[in-house]
N, C-alpha and C positions, 0 to 999 in steps of 0.2 A: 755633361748631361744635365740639361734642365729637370728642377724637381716636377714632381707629379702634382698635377691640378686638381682641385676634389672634381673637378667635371669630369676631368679625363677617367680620372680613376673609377668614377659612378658608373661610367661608360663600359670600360672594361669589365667593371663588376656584372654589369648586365649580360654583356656579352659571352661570360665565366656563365656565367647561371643558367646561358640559352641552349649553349656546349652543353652542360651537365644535363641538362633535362631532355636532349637530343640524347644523349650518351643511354641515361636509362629508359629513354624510350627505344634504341634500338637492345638493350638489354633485355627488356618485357618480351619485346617483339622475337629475339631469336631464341626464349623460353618456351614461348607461344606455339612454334612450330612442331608437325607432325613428325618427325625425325626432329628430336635433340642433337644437336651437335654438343657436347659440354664443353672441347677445348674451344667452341667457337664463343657460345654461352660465358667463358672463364672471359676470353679476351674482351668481350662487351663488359663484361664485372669488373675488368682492369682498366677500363677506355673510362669507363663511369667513375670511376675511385679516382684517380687523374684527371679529373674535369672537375671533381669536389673540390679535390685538393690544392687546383689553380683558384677553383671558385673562395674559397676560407680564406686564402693568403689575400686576394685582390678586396675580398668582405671586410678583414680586418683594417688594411689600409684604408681604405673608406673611411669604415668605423673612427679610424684616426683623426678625420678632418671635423672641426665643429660644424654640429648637423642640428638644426632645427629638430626637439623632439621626439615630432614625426618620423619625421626622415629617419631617425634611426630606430625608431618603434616599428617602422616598417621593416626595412634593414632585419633589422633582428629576427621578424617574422619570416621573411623569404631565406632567412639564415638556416633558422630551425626548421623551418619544413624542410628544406633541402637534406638537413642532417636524418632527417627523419626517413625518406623519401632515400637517399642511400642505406641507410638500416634496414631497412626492408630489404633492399634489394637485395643485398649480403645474404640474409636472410634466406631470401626464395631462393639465393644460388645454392646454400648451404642445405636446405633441404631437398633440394632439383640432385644436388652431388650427392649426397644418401641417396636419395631415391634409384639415380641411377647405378652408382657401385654397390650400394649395398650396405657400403661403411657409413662410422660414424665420420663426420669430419673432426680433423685435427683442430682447429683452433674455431670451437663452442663461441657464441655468443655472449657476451658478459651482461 
């Protein structure tokens, strides 16, 4: 297996990022809705955290290859919003899941 290219890999990185940001927009969206579904809601929360989680691994690689500056001042910005951008959405599910049973959730926000 030939090693990985910083092109290829910028590429994939991008493509991780567009997955992710598709992931929490379909998560916003089946919140958004007049009937909740929550296990449907959960599965969009799980589809997003798995699209993060592709998205950090292929970031990091990246990160690996020497980057102009920029390139990785950028990088890092589109890193942290991302992290940010799933925080939240934990978040709203985590209040959406109170809201809807009633309960505290088990595992609090740190």
């Amino acid at each position: 297996m030939a090693p990985a290219s910083k092109e290829g890999t910028r590429k994939q990185r991008v493509q991780a990022l567009n997955h992710l940001n598709a992931a929490l927009e379909d998560f916003h969206n089946s919140r958004s809705r007049d009937v909740i579904d929550l296990d449907a809601v959960r599965l969009r929360m799980r589809a997003a955290d798995v699209a993060f989680g592709r998205f950090v691994v292929l970031h990091n690689k990246f990160l690996d290859f020497p980057c102009e500056e920029a390139a990785i001042d950028t990088a890092q910005a589109e890193g942290t919003a991302a992290f940010k951008k799933v925080n939240t959405a934990k978040a709203q599910f985590l209040a959406l899941k109170r809201a809807v049973s009633g309960l505290e959730p088990n595992d609090p926000l740190v």
